[in-house]
C-alpha positions as CSV (number, residue, x, y, z in Angstrom):
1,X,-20.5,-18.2,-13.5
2,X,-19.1,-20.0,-10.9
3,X,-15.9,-18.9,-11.0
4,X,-17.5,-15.6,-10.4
5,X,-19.7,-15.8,-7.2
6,X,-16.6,-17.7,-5.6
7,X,-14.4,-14.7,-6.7
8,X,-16.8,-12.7,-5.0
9,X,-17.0,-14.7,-1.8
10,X,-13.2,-14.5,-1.4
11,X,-13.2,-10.6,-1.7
12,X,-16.0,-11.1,0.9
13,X,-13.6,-13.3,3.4
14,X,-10.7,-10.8,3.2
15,X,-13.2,-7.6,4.0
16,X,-14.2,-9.8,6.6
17,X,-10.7,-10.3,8.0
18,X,-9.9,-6.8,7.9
19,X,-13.1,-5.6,9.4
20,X,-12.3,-7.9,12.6
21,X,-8.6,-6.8,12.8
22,X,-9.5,-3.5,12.8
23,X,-11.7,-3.8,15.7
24,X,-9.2,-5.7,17.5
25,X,-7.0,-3.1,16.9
26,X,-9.3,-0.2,18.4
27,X,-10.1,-2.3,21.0
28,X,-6.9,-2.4,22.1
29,X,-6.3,1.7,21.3
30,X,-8.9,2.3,23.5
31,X,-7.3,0.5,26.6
32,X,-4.9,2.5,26.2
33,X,-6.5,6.0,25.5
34,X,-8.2,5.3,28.9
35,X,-5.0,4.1,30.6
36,X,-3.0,7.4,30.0
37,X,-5.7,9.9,29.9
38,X,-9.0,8.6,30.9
39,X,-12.1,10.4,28.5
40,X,-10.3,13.6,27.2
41,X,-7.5,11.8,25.8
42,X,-9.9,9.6,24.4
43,X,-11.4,12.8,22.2
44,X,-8.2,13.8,21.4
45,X,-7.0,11.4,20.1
46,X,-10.7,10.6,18.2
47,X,-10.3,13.8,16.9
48,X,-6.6,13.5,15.6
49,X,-7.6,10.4,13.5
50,X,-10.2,11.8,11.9
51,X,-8.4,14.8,10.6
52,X,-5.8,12.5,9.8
53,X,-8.7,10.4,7.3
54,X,-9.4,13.7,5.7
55,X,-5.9,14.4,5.2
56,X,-5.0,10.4,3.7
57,X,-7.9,10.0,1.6
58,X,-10.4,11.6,-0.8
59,X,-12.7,14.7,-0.5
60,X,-12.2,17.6,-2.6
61,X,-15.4,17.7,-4.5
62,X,-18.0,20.7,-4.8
63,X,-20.8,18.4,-3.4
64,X,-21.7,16.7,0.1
65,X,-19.4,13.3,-1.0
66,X,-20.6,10.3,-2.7
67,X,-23.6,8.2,-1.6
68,X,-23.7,4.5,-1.4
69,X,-24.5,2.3,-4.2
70,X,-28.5,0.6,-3.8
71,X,-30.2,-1.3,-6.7
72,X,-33.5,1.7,-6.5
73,X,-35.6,-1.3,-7.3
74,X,-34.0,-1.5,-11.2
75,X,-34.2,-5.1,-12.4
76,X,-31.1,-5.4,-15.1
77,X,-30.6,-8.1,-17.8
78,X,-29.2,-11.4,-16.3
79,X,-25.4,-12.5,-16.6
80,X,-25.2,-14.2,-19.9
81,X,-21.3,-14.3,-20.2
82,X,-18.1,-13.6,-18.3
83,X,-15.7,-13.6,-20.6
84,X,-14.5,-10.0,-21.7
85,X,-13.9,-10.0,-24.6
86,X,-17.1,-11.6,-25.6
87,X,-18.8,-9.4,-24.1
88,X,-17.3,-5.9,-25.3
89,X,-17.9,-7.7,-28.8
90,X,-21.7,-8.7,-27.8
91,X,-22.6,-5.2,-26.9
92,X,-20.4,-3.4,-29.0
93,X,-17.8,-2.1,-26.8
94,X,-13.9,-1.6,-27.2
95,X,-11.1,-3.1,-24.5
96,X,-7.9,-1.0,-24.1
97,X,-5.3,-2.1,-22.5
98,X,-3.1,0.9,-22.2
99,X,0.7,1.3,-21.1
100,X,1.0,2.7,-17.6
101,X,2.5,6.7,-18.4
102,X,3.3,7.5,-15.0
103,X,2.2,8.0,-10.9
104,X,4.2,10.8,-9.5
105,X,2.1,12.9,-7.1
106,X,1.5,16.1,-8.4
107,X,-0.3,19.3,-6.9
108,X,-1.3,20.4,-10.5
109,X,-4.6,21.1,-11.8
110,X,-4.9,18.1,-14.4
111,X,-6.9,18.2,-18.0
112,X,-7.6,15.6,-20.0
113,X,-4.9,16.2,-22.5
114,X,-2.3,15.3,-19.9
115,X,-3.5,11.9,-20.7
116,X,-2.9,9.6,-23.7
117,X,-6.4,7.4,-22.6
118,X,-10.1,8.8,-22.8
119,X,-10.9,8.0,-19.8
120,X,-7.5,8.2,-19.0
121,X,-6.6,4.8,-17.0
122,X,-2.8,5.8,-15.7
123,X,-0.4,8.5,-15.1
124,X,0.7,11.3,-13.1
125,X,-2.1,12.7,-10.6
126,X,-3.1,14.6,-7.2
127,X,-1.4,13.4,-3.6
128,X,-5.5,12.9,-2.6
129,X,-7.9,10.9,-4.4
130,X,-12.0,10.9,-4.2
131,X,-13.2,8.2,-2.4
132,X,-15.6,4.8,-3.0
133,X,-19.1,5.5,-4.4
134,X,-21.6,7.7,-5.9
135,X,-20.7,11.2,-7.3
136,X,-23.9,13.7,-8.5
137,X,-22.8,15.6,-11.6
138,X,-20.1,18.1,-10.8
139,X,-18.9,16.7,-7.2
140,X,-15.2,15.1,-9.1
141,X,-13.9,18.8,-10.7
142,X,-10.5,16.7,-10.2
143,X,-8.8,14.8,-13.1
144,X,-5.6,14.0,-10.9
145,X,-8.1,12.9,-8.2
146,X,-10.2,10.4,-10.5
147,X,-7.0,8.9,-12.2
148,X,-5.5,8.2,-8.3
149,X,-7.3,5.6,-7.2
150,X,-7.2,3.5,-10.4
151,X,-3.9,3.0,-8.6
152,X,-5.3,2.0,-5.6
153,X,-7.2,-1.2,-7.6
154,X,-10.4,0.8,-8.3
155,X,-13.0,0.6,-10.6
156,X,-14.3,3.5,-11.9
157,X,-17.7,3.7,-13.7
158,X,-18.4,6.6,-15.8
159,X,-21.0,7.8,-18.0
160,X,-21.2,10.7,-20.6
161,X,-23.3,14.6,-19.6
162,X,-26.5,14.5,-20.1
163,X,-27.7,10.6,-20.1
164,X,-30.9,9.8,-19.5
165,X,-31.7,9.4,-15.9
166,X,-33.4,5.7,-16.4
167,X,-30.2,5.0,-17.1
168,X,-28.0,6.6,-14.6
169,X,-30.4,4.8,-11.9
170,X,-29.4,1.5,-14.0
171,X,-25.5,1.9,-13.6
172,X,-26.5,2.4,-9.7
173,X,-28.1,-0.8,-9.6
174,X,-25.4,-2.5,-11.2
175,X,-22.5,-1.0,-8.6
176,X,-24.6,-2.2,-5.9
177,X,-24.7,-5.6,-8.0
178,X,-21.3,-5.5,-7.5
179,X,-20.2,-6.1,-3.5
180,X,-22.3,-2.9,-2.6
181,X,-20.0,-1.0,-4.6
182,X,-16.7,-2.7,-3.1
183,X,-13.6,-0.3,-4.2
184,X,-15.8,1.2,-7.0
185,X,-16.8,4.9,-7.9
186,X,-19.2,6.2,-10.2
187,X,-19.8,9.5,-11.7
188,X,-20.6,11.7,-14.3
189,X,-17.6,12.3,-17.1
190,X,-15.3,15.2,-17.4
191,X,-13.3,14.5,-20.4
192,X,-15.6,14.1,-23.2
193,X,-15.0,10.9,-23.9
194,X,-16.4,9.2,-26.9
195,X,-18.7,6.8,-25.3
196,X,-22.0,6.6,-23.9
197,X,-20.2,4.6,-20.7
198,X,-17.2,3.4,-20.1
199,X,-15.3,1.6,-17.2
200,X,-11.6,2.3,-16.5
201,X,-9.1,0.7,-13.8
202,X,-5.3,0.9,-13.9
203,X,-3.9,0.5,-17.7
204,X,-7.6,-0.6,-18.8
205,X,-10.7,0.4,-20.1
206,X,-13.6,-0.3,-21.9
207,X,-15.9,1.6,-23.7
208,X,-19.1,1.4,-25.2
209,X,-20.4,4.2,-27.6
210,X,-23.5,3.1,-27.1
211,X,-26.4,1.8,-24.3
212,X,-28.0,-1.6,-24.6
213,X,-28.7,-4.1,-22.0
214,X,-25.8,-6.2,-23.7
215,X,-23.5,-3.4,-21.8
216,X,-24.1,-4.8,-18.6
217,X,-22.5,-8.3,-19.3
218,X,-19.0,-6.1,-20.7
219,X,-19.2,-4.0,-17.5
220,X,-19.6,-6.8,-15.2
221,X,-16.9,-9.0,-16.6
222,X,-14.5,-5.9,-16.6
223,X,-15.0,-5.5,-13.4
224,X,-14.4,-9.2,-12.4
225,X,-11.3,-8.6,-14.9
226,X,-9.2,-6.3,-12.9
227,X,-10.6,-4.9,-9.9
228,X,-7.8,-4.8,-6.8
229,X,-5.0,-5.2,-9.4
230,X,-3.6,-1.5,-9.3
231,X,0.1,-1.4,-8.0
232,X,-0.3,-0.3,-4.9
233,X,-3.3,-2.0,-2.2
234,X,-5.3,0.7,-0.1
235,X,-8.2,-0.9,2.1
């Protein structure tokens, strides 16, 4: 366990680090904006980088975007094991660890049978990718933008059509468990997978055919498991 919280305080430090170098860093651009162009080339160039954001990273759902993860006041089981593959066991739940097939961009509309996983966990996919948090039912139409940022070290939490919503609420509370949702996204699933709920990142998965509170425990140490280890780092 306390392995864990110190894991979680070092993923703490580095957001930290980045947060103050990026300041620094638009301090300093906006010396500059105001040197060679006083306010208007301050809006310009505000506006160029926000097109650019929409360009880099996700969108592309039907929605309004995902929401932020928040606990909703749901009280889950306590931690009462870290270790993976205990706790798939515990609560019933399979581990794959799958070979990588691929991660050529691709423009394509994707379908599950252009992967070998359910949830698929690797492979070819879309130039864009759907961003960190929450997704209501039908916001990720996208395969190739759900399998993109497993690549990018993601978690991605995922539960089967029609679960009850007690239980949708208590997958929430657990993302926001985890660093407030820290590189994670959640959402309803569109390959008919054959779980109840599953969790997939870069060549892994697991999956649990059913809901009981022992899920939690596999979730959570999945999580600790392989979060940030896709190929490539994205902040």
């Amino acid at each position: 366990m306390s392995s864990r919280q110190e894991e979680k305080e070092r993923r703490r430090r580095e957001r930290l680090e980045a947060e103050q170098a990026e300041q620094a860093a638009a301090a300093r651009r906006k010396r500059l904006q105001f040197a060679f162009g006083g306010l208007l080339a301050v809006l310009v160039v505000a506006a160029a980088a926000a097109l650019a954001v929409g360009a880099i990273g996700g969108g592309g759902g039907s929605g309004s975007g995902p929401s932020k993860a928040s606990s909703n006041g749901v009280k889950l089981p306590a931690q009462q094991t870290a270790d993976l593959k205990q706790a798939a066991a515990a609560a019933n739940c399979k581990v794959v660890n799958a070979p990588i097939e691929g991660n050529t961009h691709e423009t394509k509309d994707f379908k599950p049978s252009d992967y070998k996983t359910n949830p698929p966990t690797s492979g070819n996919h879309n130039p864009k990718w759907y961003e960190d948090g929450i997704y209501n039912p039908g916001d990720v139409p996208r395969l190739g933008m759900i399998v993109h940022p497993l690549e990018h070290g993601r978690i991605e939490l995922q539960y089967k059509p029609g679960t009850p919503q007690s239980t949708v609420k208590q997958l929430e509370a657990l993302v926001a468990e985890e660093d407030n949702g820290y590189h994670m996204l959640m959402f309803e699933n569109t390959t008919k997978m054959p779980y109840a709920v599953a969790a997939a990142a870069w060549g892994h998965y697991v999956g649990c055919p059913t809901m009981n509170d022992k899920v939690f425990d596999a979730l959570r140490s999945f999580h600790d498991s392989f979060i940030d280890k896709g190929p490539e780092t994205v902040p």
